[in-house]
C-alpha angles and dihedrals in degrees: 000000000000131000133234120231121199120226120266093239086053094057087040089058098044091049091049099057095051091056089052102045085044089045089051097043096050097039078066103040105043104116100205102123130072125248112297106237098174147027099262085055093060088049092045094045096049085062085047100049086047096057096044086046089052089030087055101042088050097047092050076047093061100025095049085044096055089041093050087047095049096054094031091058118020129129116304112222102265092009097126098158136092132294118238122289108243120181096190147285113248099183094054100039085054083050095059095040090058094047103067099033092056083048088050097042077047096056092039099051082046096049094041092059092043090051086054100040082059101048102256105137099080091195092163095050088054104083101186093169086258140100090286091166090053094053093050093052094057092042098061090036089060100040096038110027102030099256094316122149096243120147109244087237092063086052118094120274090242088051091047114116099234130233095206104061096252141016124045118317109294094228106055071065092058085112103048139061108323113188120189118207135198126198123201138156096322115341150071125229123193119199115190128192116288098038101292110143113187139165098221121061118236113193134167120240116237105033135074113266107198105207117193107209121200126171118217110204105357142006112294132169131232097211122178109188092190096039099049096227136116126164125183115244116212142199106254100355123093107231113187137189133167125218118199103202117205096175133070121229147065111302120178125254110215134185117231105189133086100247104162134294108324090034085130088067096056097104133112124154147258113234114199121208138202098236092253096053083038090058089043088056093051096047084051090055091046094053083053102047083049084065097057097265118133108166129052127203127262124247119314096009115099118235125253108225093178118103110230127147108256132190124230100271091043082056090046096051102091090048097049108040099057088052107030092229124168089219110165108240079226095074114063090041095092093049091049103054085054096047092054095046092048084047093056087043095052092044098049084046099053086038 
């Protein structure tokens, strides 16, 4: 009885499909990132899912291939001589040269239009002593309208180049919600329009949000996991974004940069409205605010709507208990003097 043996490109072709249907399967179904909360995440998490479905195919490919090479040919019992002598194989090293340097021109390509989709390139914050606007211009003429001579301003807010580092341009948000925020050793405070100063960020869901960072004594980062964004905040020196939140809920705010000791307690959230919460919020801030009150407390902590006349480290309190943070009293005095001012400011103007 003989046996049929089934061709060698047969056996290639099945195994490659089923590296390609489990690659596929896995690149969507790997679990491995947190919720997407914004439209930069989906965006961010397309480029993700494509490199874990490549990353994946590539690593059954090597690995099958070492299993199947260390059974295949392994020692048989009494066999003490040499292996065979092989000087190479130039086609098929040629073959696995090309492979991954199409896959990485690939990625790159991929990641470089997603990096721009999302603002990154920061072409007017870069003063080289040279015509930066110009270069911007073209820039966005040539990757958005085909080498047409179109200003930037007469582009679509989602082709703009943008000035903040990510996000849509900041100012095609001039009109909507502006937050500025302030980082210090080790917290993050949030001051809205009209005079409202937080620590935590409100913010409503389908509309930009453009956020001014500034740091206050050292670099700190202004990192969002489940919207995909981090942008550096620097002593002396503005740094935007704008997040543009599609999902409703309480995500977490982290810094990501080493800012001293207790940098791992520098963390608050992002809490994300519908617009109507969001305006009740705001009218609940405003009541308070009405009552002398100008800082909220951060997550976790109740806020005190009395108005009573408290020191510094009365005023650092909230900030320091729930993270049990040595944080000087003399550091926040400077920036609470200027949030109050710019909270009186804010509240005689909207009266």
């Amino acid at each position: 009885m003989s046996t049929v043996k089934i061709p060698s490109s047969i056996v290639t072709l099945l195994i490659g499909i089923l590296l390609t249907l489990a690659s596929l399967w896995y690149g969507q179904n790997h679990g491995l990132m947190p919720v997407a909360a914004s439209e930069e995440a989906e965006l961010v998490d397309g480029l993700f899912d494509a490199m874990m479905t490549i990353g994946f195919g590539l690593f059954l490919l090597v690995e099958g291939a070492l299993v199947y090479s260390a059974i295949r040919f392994r020692r048989k019992d009494g066999d003490e001589g040499d292996g065979e002598h092989l000087e190479g194989n130039i086609p098929l090293e040629i073959v696995w040269t090309a492979i991954p340097a199409v896959v990485v021109l690939g990625i790159s390509i991929y990641s470089f239009d997603i990096y721009t989709r999302m603002g990154g390139l920061e072409l007017m914050d870069h003063d080289m002593g040279g015509p930066t606007k110009t270069v911007e211009v073209a820039y966005a003429a040539d990757a958005v309208t085909g080498g047409s001579t179109t200003a930037l301003g007469e582009l679509p807010l989602e082709d703009q180049v943008s000035e903040a580092g990510l996000g849509v341009s900041p100012d095609a948000v001039d009109e909507g919600l502006s937050v500025d925020v302030q980082g210090l050793q080790y917290a993050f405070i949030f001051n809205y329009p009209n005079g409202i100063v937080d620590g935590e960020l409100h913010v409503p869901a389908g509309q930009p949000v453009r956020i001014n960072l500034n740091a206050q004594d050292v670099l700190h980062a202004f990192w969002l996991p489940e919207f995909r964004i981090k942008q550096d905040m620097i002593p002396g020196q503005e740094t935007k974004l704008v997040i543009n939140a599609n999902r409703e809920g309480t995500y977490p705010v982290v810094c990501a940069e080493l800012c001293g000791p207790y940098h791992g307690g520098m963390r608050t959230q992002l809490i994300v409205h519908s617009p109507e919460d969001y305006d009740a919020w705001v009218a609940e801030r405003l009541a308070a605010l009405d009552t002398g009150e100008t800082v909220a407390s951060v997550p976790s902590v109740k806020s005190d709507r009395t108005h009573t006349a408290r020191t510094d480290a009365e005023y650092l309190e909230p900030f320091v208990e729930p993270l049990q943070l040595a944080v000087a009293p003399e550091r926040l005095a400077a920036l609470r003097a200027s949030a109050e001012d710019s909270a009186m400011t804010h509240h005689s103007h909207a009266h």
